[in-house]
Steps between C-alpha positions, in 0.01 A plus 500: 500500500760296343859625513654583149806467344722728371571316194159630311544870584641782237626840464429695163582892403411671212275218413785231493562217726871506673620213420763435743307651790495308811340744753293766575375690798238764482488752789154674571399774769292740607650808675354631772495895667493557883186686567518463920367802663542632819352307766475182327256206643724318660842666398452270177673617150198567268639451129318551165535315209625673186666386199578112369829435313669203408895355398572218280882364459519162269796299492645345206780254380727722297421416124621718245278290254174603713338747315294678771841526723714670193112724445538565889863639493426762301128640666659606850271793609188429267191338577472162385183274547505168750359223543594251784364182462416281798401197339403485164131605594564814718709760494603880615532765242578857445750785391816573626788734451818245492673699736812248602712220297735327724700223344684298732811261434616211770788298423292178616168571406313612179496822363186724585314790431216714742255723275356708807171725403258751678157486416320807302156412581286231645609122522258254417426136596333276234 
């Protein structure tokens, strides 16, 4: 497989591209229970798998012209839909509750923003 470039990817909520973004991560897991008995084979943990959830945070260049970052400000705590593209061709998508907006200001760097989500449902890879 051919390594990509970042360049071609894209974050969109509520339907609308972010602009400005210029990362996103996307978090998925699968929690597991302990389910060891006594007098396990071997003295080995025995775990079952239970439920999958996933985490989303997308950076963005602060842009007060971005209309999907001034949409985002005011949804904190509602479920938005996502879609992560990885290349133009594939992509992650689901819904989220926008559960964090961090902006962050640095005297020598640009101004950013982190969107952070947590899945309500299943993730899916197209």
């Amino acid at each position: 497989m051919a390594a990509l470039a970042g360049i071609g990817a894209s974050a969109s909520g509520a339907a609308t591209v972010i602009n400005e973004a210029s990362k996103w991560t996307l978090s998925i897991k699968n929690a597991v229970k302990d389910v060891t008995p006594f007098g396990a084979s071997g003295h080995w943990q025995i775990n079952l798998a239970t439920i999958n959830s996933w985490t989303c945070k997308i950076t963005a260049f602060v842009d007060s012209a971005d209309a999907e970052q001034v949409n985002l400000l005011s949804l904190i705590g509602t479920s938005v839909a996502l879609v992560l593209d990885v290349d133009g061709t594939h992509n992650f998508a689901g819904s989220g509750i926008l559960t964090g907006i961090d902006p962050s200001v640095d005297v020598q760097g640009a101004e950013t923003i982190d969107f952070s989500f947590t899945g309500t449902g299943a993730v899916s890879y197209s």
